[in-house]
C-alpha positions in Angstrom: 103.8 115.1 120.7 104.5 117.0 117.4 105.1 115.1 114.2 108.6 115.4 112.6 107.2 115.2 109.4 106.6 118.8 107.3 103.7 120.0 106.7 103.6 119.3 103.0 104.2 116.0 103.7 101.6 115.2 106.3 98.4 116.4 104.0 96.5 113.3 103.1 94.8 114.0 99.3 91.2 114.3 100.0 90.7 112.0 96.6 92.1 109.4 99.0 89.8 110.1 102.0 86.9 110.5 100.1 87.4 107.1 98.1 89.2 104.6 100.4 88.4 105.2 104.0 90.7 102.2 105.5 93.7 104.1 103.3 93.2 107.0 105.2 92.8 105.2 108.4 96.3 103.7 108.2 97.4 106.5 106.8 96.0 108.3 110.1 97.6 105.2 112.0 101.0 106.0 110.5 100.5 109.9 111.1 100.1 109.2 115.0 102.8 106.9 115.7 105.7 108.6 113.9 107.8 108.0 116.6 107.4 104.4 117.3 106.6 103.3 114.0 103.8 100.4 113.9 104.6 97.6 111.2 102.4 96.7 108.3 100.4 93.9 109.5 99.6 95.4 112.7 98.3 98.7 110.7 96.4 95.9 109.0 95.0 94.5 112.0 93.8 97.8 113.4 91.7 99.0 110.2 90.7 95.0 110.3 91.8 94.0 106.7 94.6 91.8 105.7 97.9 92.6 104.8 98.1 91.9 101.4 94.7 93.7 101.1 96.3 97.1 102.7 99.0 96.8 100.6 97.6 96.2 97.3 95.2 98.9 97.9 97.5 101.5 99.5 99.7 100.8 96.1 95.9 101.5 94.3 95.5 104.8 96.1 98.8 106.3 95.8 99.6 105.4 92.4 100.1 108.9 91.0 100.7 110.3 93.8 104.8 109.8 93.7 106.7 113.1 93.5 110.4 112.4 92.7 112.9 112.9 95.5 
């Protein structure tokens, strides 16, 4: 299966790989199931943190990270 995402926007900043590895895990998570598109709390489940957690620490990672559409 190929991902339907472009290239650009599949690369994963290696500050983010290097410095949280359950953000790049669900990011990872995310990555492989493009097509059937797993929710939050079951992203949460499989890197074995909490919701809330993988939120406030995704919105952690990624601040800075926005490029305007």
């Amino acid at each position: 299966m190929g991902s339907t995402l472009p290239s650009s926007a599949r690369a994963i900043p290696c500050s983010i790989t290097r410095s949280n590895p359950r953000i790049a895990a669900a990011i990872r998570l995310m990555e492989s199931h493009v097509d059937a598109p797993l929710t939050i709390a079951a992203i949460a489940k499989r890197v074995r943190v909490s919701q809330r957690t993988l939120e406030q620490e995704f919105n952690g990672e990624m601040r800075g990270y926005h490029k305007p559409i």
